[in-house]
Every structure is written in structure tokens, then in C-alpha cells.
Jmol script that loads the backbone (N, CA, C; Angstrom):
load data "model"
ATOM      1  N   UNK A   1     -56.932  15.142 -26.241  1.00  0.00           N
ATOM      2  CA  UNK A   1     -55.829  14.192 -26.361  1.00  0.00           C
ATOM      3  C   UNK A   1     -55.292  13.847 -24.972  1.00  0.00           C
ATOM      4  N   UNK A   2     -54.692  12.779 -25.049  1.00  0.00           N
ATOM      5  CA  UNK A   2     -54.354  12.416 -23.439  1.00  0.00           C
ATOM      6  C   UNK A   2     -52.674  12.230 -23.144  1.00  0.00           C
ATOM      7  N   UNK A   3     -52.744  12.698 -21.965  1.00  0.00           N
ATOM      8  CA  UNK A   3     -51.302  13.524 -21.630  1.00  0.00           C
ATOM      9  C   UNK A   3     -50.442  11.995 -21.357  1.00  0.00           C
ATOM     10  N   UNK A   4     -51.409  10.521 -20.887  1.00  0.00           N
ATOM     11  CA  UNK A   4     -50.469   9.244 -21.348  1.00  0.00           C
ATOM     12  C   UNK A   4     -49.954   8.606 -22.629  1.00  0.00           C
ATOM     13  N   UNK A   5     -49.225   8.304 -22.524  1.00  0.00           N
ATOM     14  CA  UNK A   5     -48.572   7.305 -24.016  1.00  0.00           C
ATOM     15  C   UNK A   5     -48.182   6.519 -23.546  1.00  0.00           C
ATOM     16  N   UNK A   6     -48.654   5.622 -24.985  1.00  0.00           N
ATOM     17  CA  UNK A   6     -48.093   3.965 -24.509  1.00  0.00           C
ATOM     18  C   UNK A   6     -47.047   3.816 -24.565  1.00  0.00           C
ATOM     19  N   UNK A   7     -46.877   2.926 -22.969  1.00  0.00           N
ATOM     20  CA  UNK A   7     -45.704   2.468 -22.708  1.00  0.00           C
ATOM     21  C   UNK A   7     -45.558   0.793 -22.247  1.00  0.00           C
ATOM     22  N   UNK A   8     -44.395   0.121 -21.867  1.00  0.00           N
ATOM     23  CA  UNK A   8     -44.567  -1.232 -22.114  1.00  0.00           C
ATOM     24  C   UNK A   8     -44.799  -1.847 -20.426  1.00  0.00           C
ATOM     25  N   UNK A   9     -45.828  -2.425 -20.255  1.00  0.00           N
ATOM     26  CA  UNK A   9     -45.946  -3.010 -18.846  1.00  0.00           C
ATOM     27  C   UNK A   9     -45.101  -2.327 -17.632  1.00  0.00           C
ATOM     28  N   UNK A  10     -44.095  -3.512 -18.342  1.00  0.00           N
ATOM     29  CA  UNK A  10     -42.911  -3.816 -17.216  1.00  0.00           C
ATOM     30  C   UNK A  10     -42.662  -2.181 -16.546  1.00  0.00           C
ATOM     31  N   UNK A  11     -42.461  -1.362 -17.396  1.00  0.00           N
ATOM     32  CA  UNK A  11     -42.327   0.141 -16.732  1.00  0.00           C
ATOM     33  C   UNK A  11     -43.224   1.145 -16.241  1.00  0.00           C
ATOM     34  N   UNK A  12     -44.640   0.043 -16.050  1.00  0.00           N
ATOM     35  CA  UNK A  12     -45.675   0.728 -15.874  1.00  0.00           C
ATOM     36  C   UNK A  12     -45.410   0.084 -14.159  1.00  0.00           C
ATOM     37  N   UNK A  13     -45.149  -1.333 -14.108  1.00  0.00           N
ATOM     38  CA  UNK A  13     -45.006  -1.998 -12.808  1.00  0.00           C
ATOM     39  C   UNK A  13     -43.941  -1.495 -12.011  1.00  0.00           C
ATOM     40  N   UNK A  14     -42.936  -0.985 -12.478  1.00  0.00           N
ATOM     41  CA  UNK A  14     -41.500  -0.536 -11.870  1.00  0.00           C
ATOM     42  C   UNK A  14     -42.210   0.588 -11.559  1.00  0.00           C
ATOM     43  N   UNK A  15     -42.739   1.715 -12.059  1.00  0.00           N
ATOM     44  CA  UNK A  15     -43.544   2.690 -11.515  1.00  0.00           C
ATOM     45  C   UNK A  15     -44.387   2.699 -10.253  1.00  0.00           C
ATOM     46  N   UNK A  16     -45.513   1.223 -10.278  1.00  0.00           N
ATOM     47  CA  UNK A  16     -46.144   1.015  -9.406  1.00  0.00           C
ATOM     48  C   UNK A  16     -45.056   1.073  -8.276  1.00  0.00           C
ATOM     49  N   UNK A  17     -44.095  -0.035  -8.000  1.00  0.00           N
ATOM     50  CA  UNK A  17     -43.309  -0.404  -7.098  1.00  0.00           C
ATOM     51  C   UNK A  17     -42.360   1.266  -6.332  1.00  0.00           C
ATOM     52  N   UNK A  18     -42.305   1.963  -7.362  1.00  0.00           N
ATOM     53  CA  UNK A  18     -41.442   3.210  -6.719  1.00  0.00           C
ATOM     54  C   UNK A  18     -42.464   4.457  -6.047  1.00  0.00           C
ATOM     55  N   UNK A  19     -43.566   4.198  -6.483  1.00  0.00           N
ATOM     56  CA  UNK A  19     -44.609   4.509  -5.938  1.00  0.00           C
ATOM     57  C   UNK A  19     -45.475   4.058  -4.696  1.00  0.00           C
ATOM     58  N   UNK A  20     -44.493   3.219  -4.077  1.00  0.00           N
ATOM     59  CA  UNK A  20     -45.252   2.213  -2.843  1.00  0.00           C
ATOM     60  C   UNK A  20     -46.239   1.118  -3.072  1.00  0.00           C
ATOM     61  N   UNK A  21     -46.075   0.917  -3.914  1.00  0.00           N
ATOM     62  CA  UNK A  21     -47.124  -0.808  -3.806  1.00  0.00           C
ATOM     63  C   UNK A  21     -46.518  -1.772  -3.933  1.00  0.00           C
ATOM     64  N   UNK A  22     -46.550  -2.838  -3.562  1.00  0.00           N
ATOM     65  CA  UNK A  22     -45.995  -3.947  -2.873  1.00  0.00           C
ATOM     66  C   UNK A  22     -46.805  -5.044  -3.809  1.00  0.00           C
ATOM     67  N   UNK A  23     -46.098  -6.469  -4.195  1.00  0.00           N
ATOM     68  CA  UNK A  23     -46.947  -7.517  -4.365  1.00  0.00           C
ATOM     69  C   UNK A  23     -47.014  -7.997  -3.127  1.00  0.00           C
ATOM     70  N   UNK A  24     -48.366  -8.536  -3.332  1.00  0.00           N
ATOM     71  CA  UNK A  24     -49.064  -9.163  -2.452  1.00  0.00           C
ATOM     72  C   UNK A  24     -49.448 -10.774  -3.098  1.00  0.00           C
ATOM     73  N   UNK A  25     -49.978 -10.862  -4.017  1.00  0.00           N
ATOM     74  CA  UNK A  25     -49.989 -12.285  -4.637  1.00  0.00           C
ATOM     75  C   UNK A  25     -49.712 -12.497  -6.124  1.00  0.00           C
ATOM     76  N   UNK A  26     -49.109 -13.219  -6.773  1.00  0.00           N
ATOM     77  CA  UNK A  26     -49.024 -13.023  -7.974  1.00  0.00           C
ATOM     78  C   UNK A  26     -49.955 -14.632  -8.283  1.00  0.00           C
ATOM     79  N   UNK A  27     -50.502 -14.616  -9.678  1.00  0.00           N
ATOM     80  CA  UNK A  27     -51.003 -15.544 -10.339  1.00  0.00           C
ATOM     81  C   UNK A  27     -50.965 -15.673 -11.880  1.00  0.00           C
ATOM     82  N   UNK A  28     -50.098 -16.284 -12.570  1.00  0.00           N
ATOM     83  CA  UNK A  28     -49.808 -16.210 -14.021  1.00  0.00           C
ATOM     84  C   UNK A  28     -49.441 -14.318 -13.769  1.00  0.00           C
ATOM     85  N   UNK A  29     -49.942 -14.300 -14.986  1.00  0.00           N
ATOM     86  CA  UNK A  29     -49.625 -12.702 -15.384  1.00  0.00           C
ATOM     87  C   UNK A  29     -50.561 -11.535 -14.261  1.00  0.00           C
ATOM     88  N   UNK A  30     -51.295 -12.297 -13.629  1.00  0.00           N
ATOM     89  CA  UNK A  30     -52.202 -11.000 -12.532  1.00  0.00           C
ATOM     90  C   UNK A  30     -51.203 -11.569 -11.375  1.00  0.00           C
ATOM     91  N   UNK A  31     -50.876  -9.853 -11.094  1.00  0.00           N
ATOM     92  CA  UNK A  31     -50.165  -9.448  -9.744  1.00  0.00           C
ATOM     93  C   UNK A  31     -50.817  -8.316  -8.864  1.00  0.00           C
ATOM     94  N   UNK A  32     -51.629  -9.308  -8.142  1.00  0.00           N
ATOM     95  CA  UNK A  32     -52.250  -8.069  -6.524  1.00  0.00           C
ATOM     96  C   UNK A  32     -51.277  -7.172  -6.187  1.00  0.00           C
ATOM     97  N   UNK A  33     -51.473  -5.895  -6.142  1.00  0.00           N
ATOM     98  CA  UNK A  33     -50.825  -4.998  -5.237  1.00  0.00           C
ATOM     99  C   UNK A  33     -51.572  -4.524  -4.088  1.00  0.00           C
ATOM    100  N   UNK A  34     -50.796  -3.843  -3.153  1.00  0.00           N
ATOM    101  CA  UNK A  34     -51.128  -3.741  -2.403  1.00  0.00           C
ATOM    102  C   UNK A  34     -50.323  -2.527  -1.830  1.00  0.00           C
ATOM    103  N   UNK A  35     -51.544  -1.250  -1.214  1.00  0.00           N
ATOM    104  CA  UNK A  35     -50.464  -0.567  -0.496  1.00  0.00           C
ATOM    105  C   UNK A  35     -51.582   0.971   0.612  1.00  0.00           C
ATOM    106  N   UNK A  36     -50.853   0.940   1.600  1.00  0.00           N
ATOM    107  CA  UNK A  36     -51.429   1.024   3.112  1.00  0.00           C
ATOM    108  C   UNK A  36     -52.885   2.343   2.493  1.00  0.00           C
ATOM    109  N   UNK A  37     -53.520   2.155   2.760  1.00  0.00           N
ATOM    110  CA  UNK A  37     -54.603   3.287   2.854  1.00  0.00           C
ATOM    111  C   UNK A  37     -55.613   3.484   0.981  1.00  0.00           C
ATOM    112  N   UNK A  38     -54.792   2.392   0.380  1.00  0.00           N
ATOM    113  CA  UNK A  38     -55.581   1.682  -0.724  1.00  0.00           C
ATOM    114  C   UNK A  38     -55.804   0.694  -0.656  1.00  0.00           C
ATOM    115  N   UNK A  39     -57.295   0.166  -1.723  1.00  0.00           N
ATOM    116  CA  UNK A  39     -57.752  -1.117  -1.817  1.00  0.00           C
ATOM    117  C   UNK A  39     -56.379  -1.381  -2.780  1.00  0.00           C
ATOM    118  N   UNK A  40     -56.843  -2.847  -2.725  1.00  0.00           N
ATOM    119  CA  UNK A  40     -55.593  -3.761  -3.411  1.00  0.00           C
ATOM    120  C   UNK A  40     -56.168  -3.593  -5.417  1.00  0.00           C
ATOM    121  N   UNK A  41     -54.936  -3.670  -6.078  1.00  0.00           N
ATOM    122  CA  UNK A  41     -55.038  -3.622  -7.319  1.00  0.00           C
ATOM    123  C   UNK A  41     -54.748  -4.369  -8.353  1.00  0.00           C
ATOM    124  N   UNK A  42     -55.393  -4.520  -9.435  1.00  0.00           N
ATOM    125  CA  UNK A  42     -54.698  -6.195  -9.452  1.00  0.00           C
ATOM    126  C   UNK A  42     -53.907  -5.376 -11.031  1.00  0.00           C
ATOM    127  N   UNK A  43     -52.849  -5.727 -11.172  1.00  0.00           N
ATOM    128  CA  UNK A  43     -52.324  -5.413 -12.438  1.00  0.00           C
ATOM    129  C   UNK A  43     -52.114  -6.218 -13.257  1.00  0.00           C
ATOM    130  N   UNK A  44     -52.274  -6.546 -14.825  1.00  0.00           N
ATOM    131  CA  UNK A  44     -52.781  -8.349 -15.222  1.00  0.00           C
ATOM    132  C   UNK A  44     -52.272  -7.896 -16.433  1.00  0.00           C
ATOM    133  N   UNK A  45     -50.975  -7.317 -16.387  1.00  0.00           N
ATOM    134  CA  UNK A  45     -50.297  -7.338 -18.310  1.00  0.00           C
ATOM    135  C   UNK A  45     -49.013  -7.926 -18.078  1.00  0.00           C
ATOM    136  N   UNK A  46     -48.683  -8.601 -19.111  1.00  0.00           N
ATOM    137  CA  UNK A  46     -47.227  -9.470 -19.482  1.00  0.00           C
ATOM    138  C   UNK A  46     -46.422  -7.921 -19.205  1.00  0.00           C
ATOM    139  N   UNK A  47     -45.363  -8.336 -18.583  1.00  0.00           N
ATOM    140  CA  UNK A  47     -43.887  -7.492 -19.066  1.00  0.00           C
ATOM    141  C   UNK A  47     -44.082  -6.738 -20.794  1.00  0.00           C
ATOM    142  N   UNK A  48     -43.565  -7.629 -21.789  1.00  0.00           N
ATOM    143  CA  UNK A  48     -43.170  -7.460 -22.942  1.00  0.00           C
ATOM    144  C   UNK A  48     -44.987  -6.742 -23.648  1.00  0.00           C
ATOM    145  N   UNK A  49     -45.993  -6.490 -22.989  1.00  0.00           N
ATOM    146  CA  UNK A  49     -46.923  -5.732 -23.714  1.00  0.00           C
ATOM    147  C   UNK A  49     -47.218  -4.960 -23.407  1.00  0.00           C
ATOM    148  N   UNK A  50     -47.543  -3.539 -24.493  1.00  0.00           N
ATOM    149  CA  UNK A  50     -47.545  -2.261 -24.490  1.00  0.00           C
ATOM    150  C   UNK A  50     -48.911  -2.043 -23.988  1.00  0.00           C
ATOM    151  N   UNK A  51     -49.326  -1.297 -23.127  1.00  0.00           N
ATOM    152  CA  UNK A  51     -49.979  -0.921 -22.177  1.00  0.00           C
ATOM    153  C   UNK A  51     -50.362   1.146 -23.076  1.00  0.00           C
ATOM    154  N   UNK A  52     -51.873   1.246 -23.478  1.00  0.00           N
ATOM    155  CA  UNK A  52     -52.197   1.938 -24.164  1.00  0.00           C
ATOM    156  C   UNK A  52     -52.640   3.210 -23.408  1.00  0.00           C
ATOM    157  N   UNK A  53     -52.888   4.474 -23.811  1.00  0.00           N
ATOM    158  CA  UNK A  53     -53.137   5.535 -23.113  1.00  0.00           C
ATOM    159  C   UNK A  53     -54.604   5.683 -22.066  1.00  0.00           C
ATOM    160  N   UNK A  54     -55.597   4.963 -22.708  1.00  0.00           N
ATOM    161  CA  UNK A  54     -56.430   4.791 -22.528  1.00  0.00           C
ATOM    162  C   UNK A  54     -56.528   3.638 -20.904  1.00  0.00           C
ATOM    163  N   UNK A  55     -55.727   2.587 -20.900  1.00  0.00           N
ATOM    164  CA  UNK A  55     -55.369   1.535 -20.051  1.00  0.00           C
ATOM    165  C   UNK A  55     -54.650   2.330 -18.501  1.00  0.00           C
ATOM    166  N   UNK A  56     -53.612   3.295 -19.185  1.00  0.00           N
ATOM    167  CA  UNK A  56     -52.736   4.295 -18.428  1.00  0.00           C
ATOM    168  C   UNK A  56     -53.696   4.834 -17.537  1.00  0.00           C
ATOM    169  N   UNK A  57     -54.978   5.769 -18.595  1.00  0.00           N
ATOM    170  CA  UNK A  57     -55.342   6.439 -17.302  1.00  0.00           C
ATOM    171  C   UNK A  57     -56.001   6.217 -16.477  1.00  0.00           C
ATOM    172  N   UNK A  58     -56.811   4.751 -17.060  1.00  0.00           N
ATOM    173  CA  UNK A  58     -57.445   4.029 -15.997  1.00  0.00           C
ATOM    174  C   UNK A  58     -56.793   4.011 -14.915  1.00  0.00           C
ATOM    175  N   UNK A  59     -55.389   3.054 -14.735  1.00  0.00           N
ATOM    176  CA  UNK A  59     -54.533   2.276 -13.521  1.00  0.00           C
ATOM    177  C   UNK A  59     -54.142   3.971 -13.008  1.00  0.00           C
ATOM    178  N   UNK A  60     -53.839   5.353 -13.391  1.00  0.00           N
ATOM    179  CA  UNK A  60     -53.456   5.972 -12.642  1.00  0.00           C
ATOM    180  C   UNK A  60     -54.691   6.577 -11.720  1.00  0.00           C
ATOM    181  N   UNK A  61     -55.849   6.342 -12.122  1.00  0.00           N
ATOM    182  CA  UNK A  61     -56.924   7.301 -11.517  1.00  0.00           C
ATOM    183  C   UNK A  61     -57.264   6.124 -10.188  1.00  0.00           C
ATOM    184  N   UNK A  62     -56.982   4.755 -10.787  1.00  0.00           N
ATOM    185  CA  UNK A  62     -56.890   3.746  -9.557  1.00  0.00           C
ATOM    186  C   UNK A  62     -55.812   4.150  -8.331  1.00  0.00           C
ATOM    187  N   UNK A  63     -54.536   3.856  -8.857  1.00  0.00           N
ATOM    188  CA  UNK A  63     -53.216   4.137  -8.103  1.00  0.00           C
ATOM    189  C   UNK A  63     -52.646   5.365  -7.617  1.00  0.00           C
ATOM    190  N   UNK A  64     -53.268   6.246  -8.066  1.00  0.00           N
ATOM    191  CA  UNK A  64     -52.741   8.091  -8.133  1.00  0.00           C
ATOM    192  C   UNK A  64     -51.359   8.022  -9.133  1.00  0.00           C
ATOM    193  N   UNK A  65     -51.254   6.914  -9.791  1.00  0.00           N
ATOM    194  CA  UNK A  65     -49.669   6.952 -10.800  1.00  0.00           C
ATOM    195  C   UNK A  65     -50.011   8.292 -11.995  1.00  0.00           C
ATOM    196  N   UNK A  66     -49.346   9.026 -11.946  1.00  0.00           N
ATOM    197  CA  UNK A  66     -49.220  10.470 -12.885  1.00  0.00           C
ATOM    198  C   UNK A  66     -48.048  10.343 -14.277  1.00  0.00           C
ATOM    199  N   UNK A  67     -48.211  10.470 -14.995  1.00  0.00           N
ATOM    200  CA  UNK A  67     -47.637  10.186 -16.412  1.00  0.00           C
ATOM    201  C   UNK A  67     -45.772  10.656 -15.996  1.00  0.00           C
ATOM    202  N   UNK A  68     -45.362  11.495 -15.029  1.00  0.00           N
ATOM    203  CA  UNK A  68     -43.927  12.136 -15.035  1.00  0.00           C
ATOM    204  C   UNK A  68     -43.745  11.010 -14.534  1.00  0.00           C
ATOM    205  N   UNK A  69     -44.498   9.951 -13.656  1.00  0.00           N
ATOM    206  CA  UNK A  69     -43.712   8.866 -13.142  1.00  0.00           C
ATOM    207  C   UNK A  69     -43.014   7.705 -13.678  1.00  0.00           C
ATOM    208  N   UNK A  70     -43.662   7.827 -14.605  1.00  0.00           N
ATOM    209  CA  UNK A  70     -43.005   6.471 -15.949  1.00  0.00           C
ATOM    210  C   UNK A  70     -42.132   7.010 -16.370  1.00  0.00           C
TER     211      UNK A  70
END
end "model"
wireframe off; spacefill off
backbone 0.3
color backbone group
């Protein structure tokens, strides 16, 4: 079983941001991040949609984002 649960975008992105990544370009719903000594990441979910455990642990094994951070 996996130690993420779904949670909704927007607090997956506020995470990114307190975690040091920066936008770098936004386009519709994909927003480049960006941050020093990582490749850039593109994060591509609406605010208002729930973002699944499975999705979670992808973007954290990308970002180093760890489930206490949400």
C-alpha cells in the first residue's frame, strides 16, 4: 500500500513552491518548474483536480517531495 493519498493539485503545487521550485513558464494548465541542481519539471494538473497516489509518487521520486510535505 502506498504511504501517498490523494490529494488536490493546488496543494500538491504549494508543496512544490515551499520546497524550492520556482515557475519558470506556465502554459494553460502545464507549469515548468524549475529549481537549482534539478532538471526542470513540468507539473500539468488543474488546481481543483485530485491528484492520485500513484501520480504522487511519481512527481515525488521526480522532485524529492515526501508525503509529510503536503
Amino acid at each position: 500500500m502506498s504511504v501517498w493519498s490523494a490529494t488536490k493539485a493546488k496543494r500538491v503545487y504549494a508543496a512544490l513552491l515551499r520546497a524550492g521550485w520556482t515557475l519558470k513558464k506556465q502554459v494553460g494548465s502545464h507549469r515548468k518548474l524549475q529549481r537549482n541542481g534539478s532538471p526542470n519539471f513540468t507539473f500539468c494538473f488543474h488546481d481543483s483536480e485530485e491528484v492520485g497516489p500513484a501520480a504522487l509518487a511519481k512527481i515525488g521520486k521526480e522532485t524529492g517531495l515526501r508525503p509529510e510535505d503536503l
